[in-house]
N, C-alpha and C positions, 0 to 999 in steps of 0.2 A: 448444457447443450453443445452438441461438436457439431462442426461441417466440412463438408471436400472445399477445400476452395475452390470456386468455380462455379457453384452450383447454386439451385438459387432461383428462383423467379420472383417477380411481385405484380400484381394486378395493376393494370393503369386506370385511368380517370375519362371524366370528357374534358376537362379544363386546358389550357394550354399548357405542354410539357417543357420544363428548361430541366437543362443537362447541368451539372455541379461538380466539380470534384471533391469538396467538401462541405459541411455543415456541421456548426454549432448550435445548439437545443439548450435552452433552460427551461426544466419544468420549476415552479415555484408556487408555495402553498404554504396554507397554516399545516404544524407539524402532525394533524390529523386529519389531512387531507389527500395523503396515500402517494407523495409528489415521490417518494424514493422507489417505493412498487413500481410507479409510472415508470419513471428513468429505467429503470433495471428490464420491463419489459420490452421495451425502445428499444435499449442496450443488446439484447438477447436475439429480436430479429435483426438488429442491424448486424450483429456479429452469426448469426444463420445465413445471412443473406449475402455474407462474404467480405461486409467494407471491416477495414481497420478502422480500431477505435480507441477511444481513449475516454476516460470515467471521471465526475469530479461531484460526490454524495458531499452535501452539507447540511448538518442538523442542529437541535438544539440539543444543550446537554442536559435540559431538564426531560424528562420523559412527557411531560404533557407541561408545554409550557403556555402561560395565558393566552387563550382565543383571541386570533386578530390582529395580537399583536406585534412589532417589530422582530423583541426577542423568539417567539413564536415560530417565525418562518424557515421552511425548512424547502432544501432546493436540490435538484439532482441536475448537472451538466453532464451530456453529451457531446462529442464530435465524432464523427465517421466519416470517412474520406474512401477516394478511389485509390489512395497512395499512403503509403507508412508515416502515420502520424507520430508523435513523439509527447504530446499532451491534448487535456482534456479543452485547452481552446483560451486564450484569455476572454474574450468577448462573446456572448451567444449572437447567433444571424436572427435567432427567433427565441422572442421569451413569450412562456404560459404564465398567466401570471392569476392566478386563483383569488383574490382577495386585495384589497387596498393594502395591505401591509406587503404581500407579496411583491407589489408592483413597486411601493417607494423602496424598497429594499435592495432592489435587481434593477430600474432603470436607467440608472446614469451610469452600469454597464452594457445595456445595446447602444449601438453606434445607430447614428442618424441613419436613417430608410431603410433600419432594422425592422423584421415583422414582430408586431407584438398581439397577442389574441389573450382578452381579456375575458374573463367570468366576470359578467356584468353584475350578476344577481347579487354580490357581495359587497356589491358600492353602496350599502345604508350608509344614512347619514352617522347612523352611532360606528361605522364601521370605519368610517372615514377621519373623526373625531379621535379614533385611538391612537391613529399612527398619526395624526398634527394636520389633514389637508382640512382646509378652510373649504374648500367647494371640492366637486366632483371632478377632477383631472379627464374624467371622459365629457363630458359635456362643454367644456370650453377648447381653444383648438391648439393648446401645449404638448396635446403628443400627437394630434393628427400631421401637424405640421413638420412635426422632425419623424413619424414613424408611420411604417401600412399598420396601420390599427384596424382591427377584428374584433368586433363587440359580441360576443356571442352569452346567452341567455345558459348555463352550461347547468344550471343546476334545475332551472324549470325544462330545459330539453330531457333532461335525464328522468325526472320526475313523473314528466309525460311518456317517454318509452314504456317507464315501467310500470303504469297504472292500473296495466291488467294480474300483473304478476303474484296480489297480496299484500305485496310488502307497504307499510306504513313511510308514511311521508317522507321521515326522518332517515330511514336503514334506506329507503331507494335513494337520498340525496347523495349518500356517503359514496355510491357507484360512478359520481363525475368525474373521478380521475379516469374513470378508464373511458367516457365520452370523449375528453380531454384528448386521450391516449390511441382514440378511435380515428378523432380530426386530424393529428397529426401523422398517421398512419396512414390516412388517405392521400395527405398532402405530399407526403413522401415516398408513397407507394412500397410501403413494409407490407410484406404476407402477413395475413390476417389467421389461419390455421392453428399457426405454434401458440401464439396468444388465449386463442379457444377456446384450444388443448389444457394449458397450464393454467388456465382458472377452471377448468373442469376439475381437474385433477386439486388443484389448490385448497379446492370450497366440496373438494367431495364426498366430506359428509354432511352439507349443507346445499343441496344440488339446488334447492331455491336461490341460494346467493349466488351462487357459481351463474345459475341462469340469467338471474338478471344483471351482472357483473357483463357476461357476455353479450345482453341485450341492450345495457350501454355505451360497449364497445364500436357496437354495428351500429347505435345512434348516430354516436358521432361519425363516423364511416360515412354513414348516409348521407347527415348534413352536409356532408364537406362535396358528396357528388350531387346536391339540389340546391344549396343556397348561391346565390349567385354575387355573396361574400369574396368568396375564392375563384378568381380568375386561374391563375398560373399553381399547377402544381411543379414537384421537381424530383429529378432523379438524380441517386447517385450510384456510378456503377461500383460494383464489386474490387476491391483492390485486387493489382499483380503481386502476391504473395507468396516466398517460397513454396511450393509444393509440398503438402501433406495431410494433415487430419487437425483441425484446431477446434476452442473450445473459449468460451469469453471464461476468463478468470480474476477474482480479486486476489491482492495481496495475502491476505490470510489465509483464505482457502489453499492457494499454492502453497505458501507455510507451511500448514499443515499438509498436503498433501507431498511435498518433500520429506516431511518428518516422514512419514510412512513409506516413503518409498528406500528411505535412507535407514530403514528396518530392515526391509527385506535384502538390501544388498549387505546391509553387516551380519545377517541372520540372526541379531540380537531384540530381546522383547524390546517394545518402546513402553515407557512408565513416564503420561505427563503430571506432571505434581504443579496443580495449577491454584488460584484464585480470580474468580472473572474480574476485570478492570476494562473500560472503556479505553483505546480502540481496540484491545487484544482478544475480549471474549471470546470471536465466532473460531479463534485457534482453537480454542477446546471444545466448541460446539462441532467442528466439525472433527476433528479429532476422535470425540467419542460415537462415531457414526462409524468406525472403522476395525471396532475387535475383531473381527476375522482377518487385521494385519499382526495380529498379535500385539495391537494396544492399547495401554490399559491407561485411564484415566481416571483423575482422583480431584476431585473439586474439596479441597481443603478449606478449614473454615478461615485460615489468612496466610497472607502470603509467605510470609517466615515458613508456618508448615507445610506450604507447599514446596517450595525449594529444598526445604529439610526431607518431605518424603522424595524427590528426584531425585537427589546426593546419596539414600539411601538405596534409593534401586541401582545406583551404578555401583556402589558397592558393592551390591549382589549379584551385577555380574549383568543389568540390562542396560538401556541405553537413557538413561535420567535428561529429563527435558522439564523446561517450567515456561512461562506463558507472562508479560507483566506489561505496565508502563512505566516510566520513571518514577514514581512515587513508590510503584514496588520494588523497582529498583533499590530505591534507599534502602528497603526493609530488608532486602536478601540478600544486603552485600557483606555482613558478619558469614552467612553459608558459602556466596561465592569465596569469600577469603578461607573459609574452610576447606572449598574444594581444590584451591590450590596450594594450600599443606598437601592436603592425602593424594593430590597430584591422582583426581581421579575426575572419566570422562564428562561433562554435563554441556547443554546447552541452554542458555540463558536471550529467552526471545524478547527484547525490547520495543515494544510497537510506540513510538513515543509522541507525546501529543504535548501539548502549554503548558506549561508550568510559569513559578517554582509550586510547589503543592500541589491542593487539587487543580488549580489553574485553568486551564479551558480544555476538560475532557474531551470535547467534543473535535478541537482542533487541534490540525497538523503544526510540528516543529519537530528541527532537529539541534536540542539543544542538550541533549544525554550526550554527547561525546564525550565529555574531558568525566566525565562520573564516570563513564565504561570506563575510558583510561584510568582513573586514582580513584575510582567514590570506594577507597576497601582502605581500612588502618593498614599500615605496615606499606612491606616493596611486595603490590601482589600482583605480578603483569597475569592481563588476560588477552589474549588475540580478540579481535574486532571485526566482524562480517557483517557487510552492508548492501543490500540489496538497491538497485536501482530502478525497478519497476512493480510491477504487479508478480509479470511473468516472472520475472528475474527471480521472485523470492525463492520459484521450486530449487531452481540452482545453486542456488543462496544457502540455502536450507542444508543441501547436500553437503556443501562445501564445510560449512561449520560443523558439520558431524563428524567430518573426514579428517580436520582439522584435533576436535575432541578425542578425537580415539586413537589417531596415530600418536599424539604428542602427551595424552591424556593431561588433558587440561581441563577446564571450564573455558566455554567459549563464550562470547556474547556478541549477539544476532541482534542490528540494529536496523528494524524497519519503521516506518512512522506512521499517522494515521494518514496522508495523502495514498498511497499506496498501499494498506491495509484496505483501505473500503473503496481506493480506483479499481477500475478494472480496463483490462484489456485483451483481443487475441494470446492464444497460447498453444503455439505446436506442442504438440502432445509428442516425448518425444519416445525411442523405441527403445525399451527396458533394456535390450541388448549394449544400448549406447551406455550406459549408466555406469557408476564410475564404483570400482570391488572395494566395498568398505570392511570386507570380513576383519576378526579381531582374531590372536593367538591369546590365547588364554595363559599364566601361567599352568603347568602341570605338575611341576617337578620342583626340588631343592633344589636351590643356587648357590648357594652360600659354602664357608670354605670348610667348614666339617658339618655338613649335610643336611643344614638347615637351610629356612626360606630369607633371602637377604630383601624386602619389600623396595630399596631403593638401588638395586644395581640398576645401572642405565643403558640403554641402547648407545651404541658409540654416535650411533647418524642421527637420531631423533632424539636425544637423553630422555625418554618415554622410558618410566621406570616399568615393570610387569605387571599386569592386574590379577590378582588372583581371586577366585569367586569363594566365597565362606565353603569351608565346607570339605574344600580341597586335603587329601590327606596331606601333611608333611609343611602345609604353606600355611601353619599358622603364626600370624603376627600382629604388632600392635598399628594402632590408626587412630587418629583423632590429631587435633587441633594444635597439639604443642610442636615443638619445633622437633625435626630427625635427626637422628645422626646421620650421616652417609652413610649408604648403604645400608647396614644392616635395621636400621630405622626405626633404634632405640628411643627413647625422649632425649636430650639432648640439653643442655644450658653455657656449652662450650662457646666462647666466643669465637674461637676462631672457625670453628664447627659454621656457627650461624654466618657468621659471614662467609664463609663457601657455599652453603644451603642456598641464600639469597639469590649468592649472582649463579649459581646453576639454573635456577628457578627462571633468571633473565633471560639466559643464553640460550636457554630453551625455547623459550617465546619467539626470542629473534631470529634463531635460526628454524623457523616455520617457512616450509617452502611454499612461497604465494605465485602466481602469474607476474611476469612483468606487465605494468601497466602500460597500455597500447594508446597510441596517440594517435588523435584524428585530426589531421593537418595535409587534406587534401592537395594545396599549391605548393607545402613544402617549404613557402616564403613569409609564414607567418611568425611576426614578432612577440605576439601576445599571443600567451597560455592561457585557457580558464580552465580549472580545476575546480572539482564538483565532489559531492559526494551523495549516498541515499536517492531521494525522490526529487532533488534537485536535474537530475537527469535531463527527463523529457525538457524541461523548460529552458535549459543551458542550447543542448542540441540545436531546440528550435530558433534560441536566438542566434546560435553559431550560425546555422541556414540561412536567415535573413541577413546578415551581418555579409555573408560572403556575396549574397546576390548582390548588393549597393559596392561590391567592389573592392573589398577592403577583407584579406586574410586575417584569419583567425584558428586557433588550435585549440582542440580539448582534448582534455584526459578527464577518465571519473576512475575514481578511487573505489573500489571492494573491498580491499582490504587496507584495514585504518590503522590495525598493530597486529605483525609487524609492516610499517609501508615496504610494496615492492620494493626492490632492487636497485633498480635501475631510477627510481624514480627522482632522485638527486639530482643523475644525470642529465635526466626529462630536464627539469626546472633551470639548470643550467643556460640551454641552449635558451633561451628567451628572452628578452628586453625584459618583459611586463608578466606577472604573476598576476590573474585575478580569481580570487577565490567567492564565489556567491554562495551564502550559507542562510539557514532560517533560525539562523541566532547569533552573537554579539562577536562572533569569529573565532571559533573553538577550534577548529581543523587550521586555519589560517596561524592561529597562534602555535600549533605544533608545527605547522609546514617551517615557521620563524627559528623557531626552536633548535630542530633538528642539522636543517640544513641551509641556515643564515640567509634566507631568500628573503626580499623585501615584497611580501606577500599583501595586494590590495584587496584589502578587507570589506567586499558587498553584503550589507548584513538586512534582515528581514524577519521581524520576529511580530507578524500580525495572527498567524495564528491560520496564515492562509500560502497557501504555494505560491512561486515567482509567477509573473506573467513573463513570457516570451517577450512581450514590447517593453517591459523596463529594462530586463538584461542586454536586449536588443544596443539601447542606449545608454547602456554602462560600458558596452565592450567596445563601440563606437568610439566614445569619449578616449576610450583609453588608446585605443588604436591610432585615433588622429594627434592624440598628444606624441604619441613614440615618431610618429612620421613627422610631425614640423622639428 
């Protein structure tokens, strides 16, 4: 869905109006209770309706995990604002809370005289029993007293909308997320159309569910304008946002919609060689919506052969792409190490979630770095591109290809599951702008009596030539063992292999990246924080609080991890205090040590869930007031 910014209505109420500039929303439910549909349609009119936002999907990793219970619940956070947010919120203002497991799970994050609207119907005693309460939490006065509680009947309302409809007891209960989704739409004053529209179209070839889907929408709508539950609804206006055309997007889909775009400016086919893995799949789902970009997609039966067949289409002359998380990581790092023998282009998309092993599919960390950097036998550098938002990934995307094919290398693209399944606005931006990734193909013999030399090098990029099978004149060898220089015989020369090696380095390092730009508004800050991936929004936001209480603060975030900027020594130099906030045991922190002797304080976080603003808040604080006594 795209929108002008600016544009926009939404219906008011009869209730009493307050003005916001933002809100936080937690939908929360058993994981077959439709709580991510919900958020995402939320998600969809708030981003129509013009506010900035910010997305935070959490589920279980089992696909149908036991009714009711703990493990079970699965949650979608919102926040939209009138102003450019930077994350999905640590706290919701209002949690939905569908079921007793939903609620113990989600309440001791609302903050006191938070609103909370409860699905009463699901407080059975056996339901209560599963997740540990001794008695009913709604019936005695532990949340009336710290929260506006909303007792609403969501599944007997629902049931009663749709009695005329046909549908059996069971298929009309399943439509309370969108009753849910109806009440909160009233209270917030979301247009009600786009929703409509998108379960029409959703259920259309089941126009009976589609119907009654819609006619528990408008339930809840209803309710929310007759019960006399709801005093105060609220509004939040539209953000001031650059001028143009935007579109709500998650991290993958931008992923993938880079890759393709990052086709048509090389004019090269795209070939993903994938295997689905939890958080990466929807890269190849939506990938393979797209052959009329000229790409071709291959769901291989395991990860090995899918990297194997990407290696093999760059060979042949397209643009080899593969799809994974760290566990396929481990599996495709014999091919990455192959592709940078044959010193041939690929891109290697890491969306990376808990580990070590299968670990927690379902959850965010960023604990691949030092495996991007070394997880391959041997000296095998690879450059490193790390996306820092949702939007960011399309850029992201671009940039690793640009990187692949100038220097031909394998690249590896580290986004994680907070940012794979957030979503946020995305100017859409004009293909004019887009950056020429066209490729010179070899044509011709190099070599000094008239043959093909496969490893002469570019003087500026040492980017040896590609040449596509087939080509008359450029036949040569390729595989896994070590080259000669130049002419790129097999090789077993020592001194040979050690010139191969460090050309192989020199190459990586001298990869032209951005200098990394410093945000140090007063100019008088002592303390650096250094960030990297999806750690972003939530650094930002605590820099913004940090400086409002009076006390400067500077960030830099990292895109590119190998080789680091230029200048970024220099950065570290000027500072008292290095703080680095990472969502693992301090991987980036330990190269920052490494490289450029900086005594780098190490904030580490490995729950399997992103920072909140308010603890970084009080890490940067902490560190600040120590440099100033």
């Amino acid at each position: 869905m795209t929108t002008d910014v600016g544009n926009g209505a939404a219906p008011g109420g009869g209730a009493e109006v307050r003005k916001l500039d933002r809100v936080v929303i937690r939908f929360a439910g058993d994981s077959g209770d439709g709580m991510q549909l919900t958020g995402d349609r939320f998600t969809s009119e708030a981003a129509a309706f013009g506010n900035d936002l910010a997305t935070q999907p959490n589920f279980p990793a089992e696909i149908r995990a036991p009714q009711g219970t703990l493990p079970g619940v699965s949650s979608f956070q919102l926040h939209f604002a009138d102003y450019d947010i930077l994350t999905p919120g640590d706290r919701p203002d209002v949690l939905v809370a569908m079921n007793p497991a939903a609620l113990k799970a989600n309440i001791d994050d609302l903050p006191k005289g938070g609103i909370l609207i409860v699905n009463t119907d699901e407080f059975s005693k056996r339901n209560l029993t599963k997740v540990g309460y001794a008695a009913d939490p709604l019936e005695d006065n532990s949340l009336t007293e710290a929260y506006q509680v909303h007792k609403v009947a969501m599944a007997t309302l629902t049931i009663g909308a749709l009695e005329n409809t046909g549908l059996g007891k069971k298929d009309a209960e399943r439509a309370k997320n969108m009753f849910a989704l109806g009440l909160l739409s009233w209270m917030y004053h979301r247009p009600t159309e786009g929703t409509e529209r998108f379960l029409r179209e959703k259920f259309a070839k089941k126009p009976d569910i589609a119907e009654a889907n819609v006619l528990a929408f408008r339930a809840g709508w209803n309710y929310g304008e007759t019960t006399e539950s709801f005093a105060v609804t609220y509004e939040v206006a539209p953000a001031k946002l650059n001028q143009g055309t935007y579109r709500q997007i998650t991290g993958n889909t931008a992923l993938a919609y880079g890759i393709v775009a990052a086709g048509q400016q090389s004019k090269l086919s795209i070939v993903l060689g994938t295997y689905p893995i939890t958080p990466a799949s929807d890269i190849l789902h939506e990938l393979s919506k797209h052959k009329n970009f000229g790409i071709t997609t291959f769901q291989a039966e395991d990860e090995i052969a899918g990297i194997g067949a990407a290696l093999g289409a760059s060979y042949g002359g397209a643009l080899g792409v593969t799809s994974t998380s760290g566990p396929g990581v481990a599996l495709k790092s014999e091919t990455i190490g192959l592709a940078v023998m044959t010193e041939l282009p690929l891109v290697v998309i890491d969306v990376q979630r808990g580990g070590p092993s299968t670990g927690l599919p379902t959850k965010t960390e960023q604990a691949d770095l030092l495996q991007a950097m070394y997880g391959r036998n041997g000296e095998s550098p690879v450059p490193i591109v790390a996306p820092q938002s949702p939007a960011d990934c399309f850029d992201a995307a671009l940039d690793a290809v640009r990187i692949a094919l100038t220097y031909r290398t394998p690249v590896l693209l580290l986004s994680d599951g907070a940012i794979a399944n957030g979503s946020e606005p995305w100017l859409i931006p004009d293909v004019a702008d887009l950056p020429d990734l066209t490729v010179d193909f070899a044509t011709e013999p190099n070599g000094p009596d008239g043959e093909f030399w496969p490893y002469l090098r570019d003087p500026e990029t040492l980017a040896r030539p590609w040449a596509v099978p087939g080509t008359a004149g450029l036949q040569h060898r390729i595989g896994g063992l070590e080259k000669a220089d130049g002419n790129g015989n097999i090789s077993y020369d020592p001194a040979n292999h050690d010139h191969m090696v460090r050309v192989r380095q020199r190459k990586i390092d001298g990869i032209e990246v951005p200098d990394v730009v410093v945000d140090d508004p007063s100019g008088a800050a002592k303390v650096l924080v250094v960030g990297w991936g999806s750690s972003y929004g939530p650094i930002g936001a605590a820099a913004r609080r940090v400086r409002k209480l009076g006390m400067p603060v500077a960030h830099a975030h990292l895109r590119h991890l190998n080789p680091f900027p230029k200048n970024l020594g220099e950065v570290l130099s000027r500072y008292e205090r290095v703080v680095v906030p990472e969502m693992n045991l301090g991987q980036l922190a330990l190269l920052l040590r490494a490289k450029y002797l900086v005594d780098a304080i190490s904030y580490t976080k490995v729950q399997g869930l992103p920072f909140k603003a308010e603890e970084l808040q009080d890490v940067l604080a902490d560190v600040i007031k120590g440099v100033s006594e």
